[in-house]
N, CA, C and O atoms as a GROMACS GRO file, in nm:
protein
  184
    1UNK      N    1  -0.156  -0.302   0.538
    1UNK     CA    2  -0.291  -0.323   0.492
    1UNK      C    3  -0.365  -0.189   0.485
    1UNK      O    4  -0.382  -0.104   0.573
    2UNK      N    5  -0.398  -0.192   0.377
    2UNK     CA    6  -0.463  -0.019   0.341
    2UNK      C    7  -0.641  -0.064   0.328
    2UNK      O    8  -0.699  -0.172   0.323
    3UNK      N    9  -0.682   0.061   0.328
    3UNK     CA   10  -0.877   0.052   0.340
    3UNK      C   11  -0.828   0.096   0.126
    3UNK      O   12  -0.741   0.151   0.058
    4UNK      N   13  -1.001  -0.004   0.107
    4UNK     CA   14  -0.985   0.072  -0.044
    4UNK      C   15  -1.009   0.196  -0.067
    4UNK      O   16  -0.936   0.213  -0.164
    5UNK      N   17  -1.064   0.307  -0.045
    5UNK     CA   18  -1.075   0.396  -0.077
    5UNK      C   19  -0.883   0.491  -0.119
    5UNK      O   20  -0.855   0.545  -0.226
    6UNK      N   21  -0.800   0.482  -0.010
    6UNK     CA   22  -0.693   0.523  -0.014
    6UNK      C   23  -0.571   0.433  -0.110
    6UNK      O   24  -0.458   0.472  -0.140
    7UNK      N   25  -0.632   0.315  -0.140
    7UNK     CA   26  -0.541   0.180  -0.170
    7UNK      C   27  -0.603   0.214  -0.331
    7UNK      O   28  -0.534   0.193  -0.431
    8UNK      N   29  -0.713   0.258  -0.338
    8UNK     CA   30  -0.762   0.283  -0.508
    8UNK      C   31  -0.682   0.441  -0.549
    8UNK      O   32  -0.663   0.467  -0.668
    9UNK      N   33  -0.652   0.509  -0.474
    9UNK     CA   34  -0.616   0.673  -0.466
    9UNK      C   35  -0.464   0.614  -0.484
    9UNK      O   36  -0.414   0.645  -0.592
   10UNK      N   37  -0.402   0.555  -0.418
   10UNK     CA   38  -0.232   0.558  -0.425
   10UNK      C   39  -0.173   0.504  -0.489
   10UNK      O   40  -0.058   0.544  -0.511
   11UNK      N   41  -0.224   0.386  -0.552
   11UNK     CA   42  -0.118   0.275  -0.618
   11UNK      C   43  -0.083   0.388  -0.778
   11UNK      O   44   0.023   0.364  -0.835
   12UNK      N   45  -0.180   0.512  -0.843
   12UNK     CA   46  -0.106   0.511  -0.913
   12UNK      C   47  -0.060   0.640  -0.868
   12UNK      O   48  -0.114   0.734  -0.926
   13UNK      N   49   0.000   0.661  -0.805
   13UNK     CA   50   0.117   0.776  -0.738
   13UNK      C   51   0.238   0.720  -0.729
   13UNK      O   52   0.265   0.644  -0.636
   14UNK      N   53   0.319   0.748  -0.819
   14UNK     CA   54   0.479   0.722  -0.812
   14UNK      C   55   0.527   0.781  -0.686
   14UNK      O   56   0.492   0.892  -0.644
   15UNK      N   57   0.619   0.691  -0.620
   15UNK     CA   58   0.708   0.684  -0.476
   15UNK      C   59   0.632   0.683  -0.380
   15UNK      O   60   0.680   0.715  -0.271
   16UNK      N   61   0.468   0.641  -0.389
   16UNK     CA   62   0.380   0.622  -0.300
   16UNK      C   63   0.346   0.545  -0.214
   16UNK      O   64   0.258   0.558  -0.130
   17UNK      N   65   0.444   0.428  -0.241
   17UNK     CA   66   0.469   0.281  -0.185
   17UNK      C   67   0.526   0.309  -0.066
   17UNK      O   68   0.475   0.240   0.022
   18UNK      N   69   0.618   0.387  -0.022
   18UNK     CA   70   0.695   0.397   0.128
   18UNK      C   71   0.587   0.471   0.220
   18UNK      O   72   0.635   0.461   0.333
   19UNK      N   73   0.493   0.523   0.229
   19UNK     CA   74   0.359   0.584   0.272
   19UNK      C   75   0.279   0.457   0.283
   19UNK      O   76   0.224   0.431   0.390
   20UNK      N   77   0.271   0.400   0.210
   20UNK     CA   78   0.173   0.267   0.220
   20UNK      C   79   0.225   0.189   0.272
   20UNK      O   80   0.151   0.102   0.317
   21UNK      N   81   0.299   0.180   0.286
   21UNK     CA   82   0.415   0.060   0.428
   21UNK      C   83   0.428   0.129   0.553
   21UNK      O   84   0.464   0.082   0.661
   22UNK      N   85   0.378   0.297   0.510
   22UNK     CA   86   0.394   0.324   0.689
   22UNK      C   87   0.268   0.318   0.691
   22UNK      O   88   0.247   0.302   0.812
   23UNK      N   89   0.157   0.320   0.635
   23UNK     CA   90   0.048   0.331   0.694
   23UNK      C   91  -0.030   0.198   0.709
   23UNK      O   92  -0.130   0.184   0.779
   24UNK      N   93   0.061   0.053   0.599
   24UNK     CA   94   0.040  -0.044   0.677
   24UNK      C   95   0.065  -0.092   0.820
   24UNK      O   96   0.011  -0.181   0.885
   25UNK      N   97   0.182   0.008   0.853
   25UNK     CA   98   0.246  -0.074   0.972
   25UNK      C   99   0.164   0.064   1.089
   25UNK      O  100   0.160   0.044   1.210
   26UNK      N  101   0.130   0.142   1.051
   26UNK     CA  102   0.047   0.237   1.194
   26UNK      C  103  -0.119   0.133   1.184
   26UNK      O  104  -0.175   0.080   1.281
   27UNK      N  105  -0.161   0.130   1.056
   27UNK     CA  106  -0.300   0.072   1.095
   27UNK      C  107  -0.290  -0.113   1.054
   27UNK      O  108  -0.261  -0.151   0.940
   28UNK      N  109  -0.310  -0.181   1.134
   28UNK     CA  110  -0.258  -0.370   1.124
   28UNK      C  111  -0.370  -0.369   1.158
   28UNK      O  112  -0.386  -0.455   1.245
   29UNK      N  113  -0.496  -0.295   1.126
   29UNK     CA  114  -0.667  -0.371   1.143
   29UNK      C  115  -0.730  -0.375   1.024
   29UNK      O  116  -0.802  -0.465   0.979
   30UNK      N  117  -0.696  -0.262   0.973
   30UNK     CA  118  -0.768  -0.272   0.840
   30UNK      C  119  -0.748  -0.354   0.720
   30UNK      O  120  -0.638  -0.360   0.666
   31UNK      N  121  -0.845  -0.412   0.679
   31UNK     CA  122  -0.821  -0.515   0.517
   31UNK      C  123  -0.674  -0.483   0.469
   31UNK      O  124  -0.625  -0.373   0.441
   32UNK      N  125  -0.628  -0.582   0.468
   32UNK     CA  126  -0.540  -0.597   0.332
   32UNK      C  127  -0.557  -0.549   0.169
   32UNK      O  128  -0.666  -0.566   0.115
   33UNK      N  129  -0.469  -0.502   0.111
   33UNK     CA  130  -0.512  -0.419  -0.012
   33UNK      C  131  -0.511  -0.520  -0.111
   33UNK      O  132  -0.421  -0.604  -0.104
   34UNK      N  133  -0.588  -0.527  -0.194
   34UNK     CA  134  -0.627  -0.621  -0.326
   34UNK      C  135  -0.515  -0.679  -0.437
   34UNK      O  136  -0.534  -0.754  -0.533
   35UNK      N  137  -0.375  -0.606  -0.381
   35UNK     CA  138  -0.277  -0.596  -0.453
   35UNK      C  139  -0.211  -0.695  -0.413
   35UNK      O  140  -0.211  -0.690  -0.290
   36UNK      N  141  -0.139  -0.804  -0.458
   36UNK     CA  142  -0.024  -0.934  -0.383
   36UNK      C  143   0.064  -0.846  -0.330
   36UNK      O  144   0.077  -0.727  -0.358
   37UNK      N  145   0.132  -0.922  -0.238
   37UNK     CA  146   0.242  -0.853  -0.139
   37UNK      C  147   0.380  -0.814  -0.258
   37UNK      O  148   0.451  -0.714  -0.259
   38UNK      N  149   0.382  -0.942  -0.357
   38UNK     CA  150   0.510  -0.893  -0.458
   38UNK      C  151   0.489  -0.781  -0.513
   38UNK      O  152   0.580  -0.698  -0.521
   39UNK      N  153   0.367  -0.757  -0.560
   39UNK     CA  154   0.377  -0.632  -0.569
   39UNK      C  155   0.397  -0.514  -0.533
   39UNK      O  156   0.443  -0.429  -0.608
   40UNK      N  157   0.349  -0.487  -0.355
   40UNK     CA  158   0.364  -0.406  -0.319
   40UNK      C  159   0.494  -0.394  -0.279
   40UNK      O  160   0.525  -0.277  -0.255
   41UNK      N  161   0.623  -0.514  -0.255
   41UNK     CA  162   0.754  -0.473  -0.294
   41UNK      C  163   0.832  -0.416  -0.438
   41UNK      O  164   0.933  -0.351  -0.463
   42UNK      N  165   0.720  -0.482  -0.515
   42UNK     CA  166   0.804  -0.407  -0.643
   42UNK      C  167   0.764  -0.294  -0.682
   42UNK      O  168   0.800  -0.274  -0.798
   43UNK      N  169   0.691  -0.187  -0.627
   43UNK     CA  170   0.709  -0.076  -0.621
   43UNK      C  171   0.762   0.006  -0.500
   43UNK      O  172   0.784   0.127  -0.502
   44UNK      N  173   0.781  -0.085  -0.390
   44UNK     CA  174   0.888   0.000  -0.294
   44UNK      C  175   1.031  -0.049  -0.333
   44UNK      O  176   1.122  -0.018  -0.255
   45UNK      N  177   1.064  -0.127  -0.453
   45UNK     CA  178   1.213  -0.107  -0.450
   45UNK      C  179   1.252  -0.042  -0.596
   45UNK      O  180   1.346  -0.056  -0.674
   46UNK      N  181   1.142   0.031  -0.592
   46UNK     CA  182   1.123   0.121  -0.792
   46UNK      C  183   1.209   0.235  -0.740
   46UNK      O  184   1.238   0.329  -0.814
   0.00000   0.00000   0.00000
């Protein structure tokens, strides 16, 4: 779960998705990102 400010900054950064899964899994307080979860696998298996 990413804050928007960083979640509006990354999604369009290619191979940016494995950063956003670690920084879901260091911060588990902050909002969930606006994006469905399928998605955010189908750019970590791009």
């Amino acid at each position: 779960m990413l804050n928007a400010p960083f979640n509006l900054r990354g999604w369009g950064l290619p191979g940016a998705a494995p950063l956003h899964l670690r920084v879901q899994v260091a911060t588990p307080h902050v909002p969930a990102p606006q994006k469905p979860p399928e998605e955010v696998f189908y750019f970590h298996k791009q």
